[in-house]
C-alpha positions, 0 to 999 in steps of 0.5 A: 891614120895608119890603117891595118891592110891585108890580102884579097888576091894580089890586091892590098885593101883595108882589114875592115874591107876584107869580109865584106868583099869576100862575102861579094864574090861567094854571095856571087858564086853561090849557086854555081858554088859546087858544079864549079868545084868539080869543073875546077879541081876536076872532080878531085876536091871529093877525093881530097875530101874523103882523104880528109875525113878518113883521117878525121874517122868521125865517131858516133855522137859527135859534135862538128863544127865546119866553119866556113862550111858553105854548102855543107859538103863536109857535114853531110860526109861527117854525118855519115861517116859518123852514123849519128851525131849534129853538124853546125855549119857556119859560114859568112855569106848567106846564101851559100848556107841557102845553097845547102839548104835546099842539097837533098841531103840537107832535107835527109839529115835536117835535125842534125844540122844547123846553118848559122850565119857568122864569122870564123874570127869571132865565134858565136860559142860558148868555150869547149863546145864542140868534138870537131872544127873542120874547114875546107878551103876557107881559111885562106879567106879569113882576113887574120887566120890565126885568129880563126886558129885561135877561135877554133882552140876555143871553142873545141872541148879538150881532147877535141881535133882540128882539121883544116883542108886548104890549097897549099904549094906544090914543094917542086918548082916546076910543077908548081910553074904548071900549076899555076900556068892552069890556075891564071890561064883556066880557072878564070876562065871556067869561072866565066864560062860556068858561074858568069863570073870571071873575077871572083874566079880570079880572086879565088886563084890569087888568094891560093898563091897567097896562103902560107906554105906548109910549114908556116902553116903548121906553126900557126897551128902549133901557135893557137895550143894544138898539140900533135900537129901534123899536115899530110899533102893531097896531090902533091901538094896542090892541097894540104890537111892539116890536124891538131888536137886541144889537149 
């Protein structure tokens, strides 16, 4: 039997084995899920955030759906940027969708947000549904990406944007030995430290290396049907946007 394999950090598993792992280490983390963002990126994440949703500029009466949406930091920051308009936030693992249910802001903006649990590589919308797809250092996690491409093309009505947020590779060498150097030496460790998890930390950091650059990124991109698909770097690349629009 030839079984199709993928990545979970430096490990080869079965595609089937894939979700259900990758839903262990957020079902593990969830709790400690956004304190460990800050400790991690050292508050940076939010700057890149922001960066990303001034480039979204989301309008009023907007419909969003941020796809491996977590704890819905993303929706929160669309919804106010936004002034008025409905957040779906959809993630696999349940009780990240918990953890953001109980933020303050989830409370605050309760009738313009829904928490779906579900998968970002077999959506459950209807084709031409929504004005926005976002997702934010998830797509790296998704066993086939492309299909999580081609899922969000779906589901976006025409003339609707994609934006995905993800760890990217810093395009000089030496800076990425360095970065690197903090990620295997650090990042676990602060896992341990703060979240009593050393290797899902681990796990985090592996499938970073694992993710492709930017330009193959933007050709799968460019091969779910975006029009007009562009990347902008954030912090020299230790992040990276990506936008396209359904035309």
């Amino acid at each position: 039997m030839n079984e199709k394999t993928t990545h979970f950090g430096f490990e080869t598993v079965p595609e089937a084995e894939k979700a259900g792992r990758v839903q262990g280490v957020f079902g593990s983390v969830a709790s400690k899920y956004d304190v460990m963002n800050d400790a991690m990126s050292m508050g940076i994440h939010r700057i890149w955030k922001d960066a990303m949703m001034d480039w979204l500029a989301p309008r009023a009466g907007q419909k969003l759906l941020d796809v491996a949406g977590g704890t819905g930091d993303i929706s929160f920051r669309f919804l106010k940027r936004a002034g008025s308009g409905h957040a779906t936030v959809l993630d696999l693992t349940e009780p990240m969708l918990v953890e953001g249910r109980k933020r303050a802001e989830a409370d605050q903006m309760a009738d313009s947000l829904d928490w779906i649990v579900g998968d970002a590589m077999a959506l459950p919308f209807e084709d031409n549904t929504f004005d926005v797809y976002t997702i934010s250092f998830g797509i790296r996690n998704v066993t086939q990406p492309q299909e999580a491409l081609n899922e969000a093309f779906r589901v976006l009505k025409p003339g609707g944007r994609l934006m995905v947020l993800e760890f990217s590779q810093i395009p000089n060498e030496l800076m990425q030995k360095a970065y690197d150097l903090y990620s295997f030496n650090i990042i676990p460790r602060m896992g341990q430290a703060i979240a009593g998890d050393r290797d899902s930390y681990q796990y985090l950091v592996e499938s970073i290396r694992q993710f492709p650059n930017q330009e193959t990124f933007l050709e799968m991109v460019k091969k779910a049907g975006f029009e007009n698909a562009k990347y902008r770097n954030l912090t020299m690349g230790v992040a990276c946007l990506h936008s396209g629009w359904k035309i």
